[in-house]
C-alpha positions in Angstrom: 115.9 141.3 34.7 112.3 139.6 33.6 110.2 141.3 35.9 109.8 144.6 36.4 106.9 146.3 38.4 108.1 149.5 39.1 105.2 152.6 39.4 105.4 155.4 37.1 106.6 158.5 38.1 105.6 160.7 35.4 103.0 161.1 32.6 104.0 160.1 28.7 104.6 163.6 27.1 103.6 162.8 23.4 100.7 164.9 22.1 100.3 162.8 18.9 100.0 159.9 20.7 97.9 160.9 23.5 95.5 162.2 20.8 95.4 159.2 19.1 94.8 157.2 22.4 92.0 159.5 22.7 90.4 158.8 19.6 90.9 154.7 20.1 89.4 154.9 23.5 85.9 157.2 21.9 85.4 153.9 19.8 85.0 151.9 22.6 82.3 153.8 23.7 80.4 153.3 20.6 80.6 149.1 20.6 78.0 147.1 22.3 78.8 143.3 21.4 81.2 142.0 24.5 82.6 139.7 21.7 83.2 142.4 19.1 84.5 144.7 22.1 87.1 142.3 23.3 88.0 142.0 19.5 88.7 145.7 19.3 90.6 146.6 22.8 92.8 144.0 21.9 93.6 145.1 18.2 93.8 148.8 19.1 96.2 147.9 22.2 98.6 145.7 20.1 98.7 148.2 17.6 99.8 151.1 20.4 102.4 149.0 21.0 102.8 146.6 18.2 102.6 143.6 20.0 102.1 140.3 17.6 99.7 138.5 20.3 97.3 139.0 23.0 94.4 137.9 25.0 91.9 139.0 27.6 90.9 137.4 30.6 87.4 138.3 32.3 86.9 138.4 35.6 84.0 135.5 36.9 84.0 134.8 40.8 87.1 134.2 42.2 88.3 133.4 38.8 89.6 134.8 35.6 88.3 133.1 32.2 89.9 133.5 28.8 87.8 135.2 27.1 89.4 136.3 24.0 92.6 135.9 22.1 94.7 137.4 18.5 97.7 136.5 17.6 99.1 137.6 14.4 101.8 134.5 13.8 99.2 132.0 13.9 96.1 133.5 12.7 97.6 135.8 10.1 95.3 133.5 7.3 92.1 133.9 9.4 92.5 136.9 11.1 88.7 137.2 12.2 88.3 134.5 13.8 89.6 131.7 15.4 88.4 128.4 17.4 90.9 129.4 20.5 88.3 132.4 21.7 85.4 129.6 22.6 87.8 127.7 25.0 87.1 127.4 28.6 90.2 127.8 30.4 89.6 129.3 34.1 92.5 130.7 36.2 92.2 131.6 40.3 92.5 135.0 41.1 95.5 134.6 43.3 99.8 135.0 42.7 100.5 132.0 41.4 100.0 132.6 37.8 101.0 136.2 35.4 97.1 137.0 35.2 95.9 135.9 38.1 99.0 138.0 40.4 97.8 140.8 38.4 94.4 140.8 38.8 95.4 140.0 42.5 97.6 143.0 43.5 95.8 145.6 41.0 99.8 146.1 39.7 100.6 146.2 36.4 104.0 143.9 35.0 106.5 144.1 32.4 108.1 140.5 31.9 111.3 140.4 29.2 111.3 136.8 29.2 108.4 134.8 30.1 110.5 131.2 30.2 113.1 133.6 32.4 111.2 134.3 35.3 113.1 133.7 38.5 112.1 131.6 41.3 111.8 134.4 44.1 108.7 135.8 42.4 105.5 133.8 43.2 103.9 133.5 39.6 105.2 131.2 37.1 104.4 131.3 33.0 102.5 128.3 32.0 103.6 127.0 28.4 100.8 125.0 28.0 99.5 127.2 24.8 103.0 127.5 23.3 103.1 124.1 23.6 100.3 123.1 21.5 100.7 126.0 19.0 104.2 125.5 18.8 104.5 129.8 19.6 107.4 131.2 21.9 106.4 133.6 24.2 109.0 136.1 24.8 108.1 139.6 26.5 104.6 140.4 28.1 103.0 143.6 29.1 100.1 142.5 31.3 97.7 145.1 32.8 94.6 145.0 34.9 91.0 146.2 33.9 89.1 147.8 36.0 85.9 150.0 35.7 85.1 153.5 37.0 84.5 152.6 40.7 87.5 149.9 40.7 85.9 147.2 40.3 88.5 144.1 38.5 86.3 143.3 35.3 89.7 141.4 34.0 92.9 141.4 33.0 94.7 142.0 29.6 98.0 140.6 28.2 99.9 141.8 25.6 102.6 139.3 23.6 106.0 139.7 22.2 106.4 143.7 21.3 108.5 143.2 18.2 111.4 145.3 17.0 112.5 147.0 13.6 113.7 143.5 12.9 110.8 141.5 13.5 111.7 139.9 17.0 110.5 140.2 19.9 111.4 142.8 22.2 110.6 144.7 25.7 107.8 146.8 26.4 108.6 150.0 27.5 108.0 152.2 30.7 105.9 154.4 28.7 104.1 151.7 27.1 102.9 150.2 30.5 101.1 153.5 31.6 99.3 154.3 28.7 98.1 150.7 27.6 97.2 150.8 31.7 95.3 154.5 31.6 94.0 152.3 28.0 92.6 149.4 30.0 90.7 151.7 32.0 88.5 153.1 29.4 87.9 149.3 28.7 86.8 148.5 31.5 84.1 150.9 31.4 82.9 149.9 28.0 83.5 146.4 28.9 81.4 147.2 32.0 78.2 148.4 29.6 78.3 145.5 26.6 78.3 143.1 29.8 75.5 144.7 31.2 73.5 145.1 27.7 74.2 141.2 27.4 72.8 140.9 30.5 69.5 142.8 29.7 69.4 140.7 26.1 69.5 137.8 28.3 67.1 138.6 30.3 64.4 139.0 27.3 65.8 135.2 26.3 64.5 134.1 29.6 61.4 135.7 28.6 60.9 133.5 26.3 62.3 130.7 27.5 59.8 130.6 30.3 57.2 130.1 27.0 59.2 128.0 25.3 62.0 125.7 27.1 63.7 125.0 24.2 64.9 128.5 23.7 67.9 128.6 26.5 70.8 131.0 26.9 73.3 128.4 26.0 71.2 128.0 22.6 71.3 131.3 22.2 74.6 132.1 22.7 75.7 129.3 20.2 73.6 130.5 17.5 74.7 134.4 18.1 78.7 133.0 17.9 78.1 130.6 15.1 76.3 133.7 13.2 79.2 135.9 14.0 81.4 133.3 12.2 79.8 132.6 9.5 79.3 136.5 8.9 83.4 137.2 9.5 84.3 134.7 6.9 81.6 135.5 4.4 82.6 139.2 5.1 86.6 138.1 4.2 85.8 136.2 0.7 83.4 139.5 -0.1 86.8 141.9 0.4 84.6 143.5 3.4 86.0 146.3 5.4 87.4 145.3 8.6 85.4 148.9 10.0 82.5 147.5 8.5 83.1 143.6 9.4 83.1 144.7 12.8 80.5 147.3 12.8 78.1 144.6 11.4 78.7 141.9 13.9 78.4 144.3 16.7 74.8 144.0 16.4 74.6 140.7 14.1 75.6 138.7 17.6 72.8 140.2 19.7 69.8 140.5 16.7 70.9 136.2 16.3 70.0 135.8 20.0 66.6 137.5 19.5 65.6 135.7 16.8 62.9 133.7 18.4 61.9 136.3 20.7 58.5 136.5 18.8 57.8 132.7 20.5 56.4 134.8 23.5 53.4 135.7 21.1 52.2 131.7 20.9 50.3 130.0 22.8 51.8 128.0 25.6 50.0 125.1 25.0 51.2 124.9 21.7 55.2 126.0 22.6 55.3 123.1 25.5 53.5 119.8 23.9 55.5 117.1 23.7 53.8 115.2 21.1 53.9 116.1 17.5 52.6 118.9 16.8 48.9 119.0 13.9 49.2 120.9 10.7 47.2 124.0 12.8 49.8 123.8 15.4 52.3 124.2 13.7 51.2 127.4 11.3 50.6 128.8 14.3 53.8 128.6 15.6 54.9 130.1 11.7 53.9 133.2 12.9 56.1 133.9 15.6 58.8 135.4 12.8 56.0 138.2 12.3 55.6 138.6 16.4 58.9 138.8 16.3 59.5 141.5 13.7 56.8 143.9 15.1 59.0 143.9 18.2 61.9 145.7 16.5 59.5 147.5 13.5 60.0 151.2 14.5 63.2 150.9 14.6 65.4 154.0 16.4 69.0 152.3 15.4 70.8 149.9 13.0 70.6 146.9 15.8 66.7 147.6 15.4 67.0 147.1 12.1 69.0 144.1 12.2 66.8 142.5 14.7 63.7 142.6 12.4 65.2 141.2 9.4 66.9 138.4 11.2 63.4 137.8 13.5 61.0 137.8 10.0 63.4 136.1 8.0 65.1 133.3 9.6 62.8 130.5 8.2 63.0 131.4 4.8 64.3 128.8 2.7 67.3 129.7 -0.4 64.5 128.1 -2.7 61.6 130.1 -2.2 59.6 127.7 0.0 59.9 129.1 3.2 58.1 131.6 5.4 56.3 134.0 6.0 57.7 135.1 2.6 57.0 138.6 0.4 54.7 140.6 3.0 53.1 144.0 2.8 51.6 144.8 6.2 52.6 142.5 9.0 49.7 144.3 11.0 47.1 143.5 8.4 44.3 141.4 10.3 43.7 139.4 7.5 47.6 138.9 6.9 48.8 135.4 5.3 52.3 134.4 4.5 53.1 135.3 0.9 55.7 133.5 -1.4 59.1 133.0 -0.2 61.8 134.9 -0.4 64.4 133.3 -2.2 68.2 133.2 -2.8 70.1 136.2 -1.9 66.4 138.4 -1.7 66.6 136.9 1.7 68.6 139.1 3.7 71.8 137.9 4.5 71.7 138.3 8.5 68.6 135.5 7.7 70.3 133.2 5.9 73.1 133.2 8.4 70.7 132.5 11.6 68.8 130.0 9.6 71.8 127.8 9.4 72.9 128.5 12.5 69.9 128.0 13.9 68.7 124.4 12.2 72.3 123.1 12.6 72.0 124.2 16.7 68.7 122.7 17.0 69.4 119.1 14.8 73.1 118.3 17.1 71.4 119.2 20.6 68.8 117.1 22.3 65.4 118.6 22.5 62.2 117.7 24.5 60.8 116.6 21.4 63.6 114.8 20.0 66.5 113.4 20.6 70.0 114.6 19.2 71.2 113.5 16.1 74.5 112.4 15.7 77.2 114.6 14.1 77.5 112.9 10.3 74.1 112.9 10.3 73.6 116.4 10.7 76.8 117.4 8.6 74.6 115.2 5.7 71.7 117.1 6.0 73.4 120.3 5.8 75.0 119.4 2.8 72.0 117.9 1.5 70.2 121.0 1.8 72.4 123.2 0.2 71.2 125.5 -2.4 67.4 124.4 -1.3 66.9 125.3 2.1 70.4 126.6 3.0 72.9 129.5 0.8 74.8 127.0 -0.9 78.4 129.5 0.2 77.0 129.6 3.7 77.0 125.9 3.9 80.5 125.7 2.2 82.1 128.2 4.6 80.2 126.1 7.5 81.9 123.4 6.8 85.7 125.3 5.9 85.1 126.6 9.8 83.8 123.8 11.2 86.5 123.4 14.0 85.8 127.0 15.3 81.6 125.7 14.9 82.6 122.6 16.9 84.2 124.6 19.9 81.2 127.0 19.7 79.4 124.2 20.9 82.2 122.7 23.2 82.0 126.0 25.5 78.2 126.2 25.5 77.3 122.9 25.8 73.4 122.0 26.0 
């Protein structure tokens, strides 16, 4: 039978396992990128039940968006990242589809066979990704997520439990409740990073009501494009995953800060339209340092983060950027010092300068209008090992179809 939607009539008696449940749902508590959280309920779930694919869908109006995906047959190679997690495919909340019946009824389904579904039920498997992926979707375990007061935040799916043999399997009875009591705890935590986004984007509008140039859609491409860069760099440097993920936890939101300082400059100077004098435009040097006294007493690592990527984002791999070797940014008499250069630059800064100067040449600006793509891939290579870290700029480019639907899903 491919369906099966019975309730559970008793609890999973495995002390082991409940313990080390336990222990997979205290990390979640300790994550506060939505991205890097997404990343982690669906690699700890999978591995509960060791499931070869999965992806989460978040809830959005009357609608669920994919929102994250793994999937260990086709991105064994780049296991970090992957260009299928910016897509915008929506879904109603309604029976017709797996994830959308789910999220519907609140009821949790096994499926054996997702191309075996009989025609009595109303939802129907859409083959669209297997299709261009050329995967085969077998069995499913799909479960919704829902916070402490009930509340749908979205639903997860789980893909093809394989066997001793390597093929795919059922999931079990057993497996259904726990990854279900699982999805709970993620909802919660899922819950909290969407409301710390929420608060980081908040402090974007700040400053995007002093400069209009500095959006949440901006934002939110130079934070993923960061991420990216970071995951791959992290992968060529033999980084540990615990670390890989503990560093773009807070790499994502410090990149979405990193003008923050903007709200420190004079208006006059942040909204003219005409190019801008030599005055003008040191002025609007210092809003690294504005930025960086914002995060300077800092009480965690994001703290920390966010005031190397805010003081060091316009540095320059050759030395000839700003503000440069500083001792006191409170110094009244302070002046930009000489640059930092190469790999003295932190890396967080080197990442967001890329990110940021490629994000700001492809989209149209008040100022300017956008350039086209080969002329902005020219620069970039033009500028490497001078203004950009030469391996940044070569992993840019080895990514660039994950960098291109970045910008596809948060188009200016």
């Amino acid at each position: 039978m491919p369906y099966t939607a019975r309730a559970m009539n008793r609890r999973y008696q495995d002390p082991s396992l409940l313990n080390t449940i336990l222990e997979k749902q205290e990390r979640l508590h300790h994550i506060r990128d939505l991205n890097t959280l997404l990343d982690n309920i669906l690699t700890e779930t999978r591995s509960l039940t060791n499931a070869d694919a999965g992806s989460i869908y978040l809830k959005e109006g009357n609608q669920l968006q994919f929102s994250y995906v793994q999937n260990d047959s086709l991105f064994k190679k780049d296991f970090l990242s992957n260009k299928y997690i910016y897509t915008n495919n929506k879904m109603d909340i309604n029976e017709s589809s797996i994830a959308g019946y789910v999220a519907y009824t609140g009821e949790s389904l096994i499926i054996d066979d997702a191309y075996a579904i009989g025609a009595s039920y109303p939802f129907s498997f859409n083959p669209y990704f297997d299709q261009i992926s050329s995967y085969r979707t077998v069995s499913m375990l799909i479960v919704p997520i829902r916070t402490s007061k009930n509340v749908l935040v979205g639903v997860l799916q789980l893909i093809n439990r394989l066997g001793r043999d390597g093929t795919p399997v059922r999931f079990s009875e057993d497996q259904k409740f726990y990854i279900t009591q699982f999805a709970f705890y993620a909802g919660i935590a899922i819950e909290r990073a969407q409301l710390l986004r929420d608060v980081v984007f908040k402090m974007v509008r700040t400053t995007e009501l002093r400069d209009p140039e500095e959006t949440q859609p901006h934002v939110s491409r130079v934070g993923s494009y960061a991420v990216e860069l970071y995951q791959n760099w992290a992968e060529r440097h033999a980084v540990p995953r615990e670390e890989v993920n503990n560093f773009k936890d807070i790499l994502r939101i410090s990149s979405m800060l990193h003008d923050i300082g903007k709200v420190g400059v004079s208006d006059a100077i942040l909204k003219k339209r005409e190019e801008l004098t030599r005055e003008e435009y040191d002025s609007i040097k210092y809003h690294t340092v504005y930025g960086a006294q914002f995060f300077e007493n800092p009480t965690s690592e994001w703290d920390t983060l966010a005031y190397e990527v805010a003081l060091s984002h316009h540095e320059k791999w050759d030395g000839t950027g700003y503000p440069g070797i500083v001792k006191d940014i409170h110094d009244k008499g302070f002046k930009f010092g000489p640059g930092k250069k190469g790999s003295t630059i932190p890396l967080s800064g080197r990442i967001v300068a890329l990110a940021d100067v490629y994000d700001a040449l492809i989209c149209k600006r008040a100022y300017k209008d956008a350039w086209e793509e080969d002329r902005v891939l020219f620069y970039l290579k033009e500028k490497s090992g001078t203004q950009f870290d030469p391996e940044l700029v070569a992993i840019f480019f080895d990514i660039y179809d994950v960098i291109r639907a970045i910008r596809e899903k948060w188009a200016p």
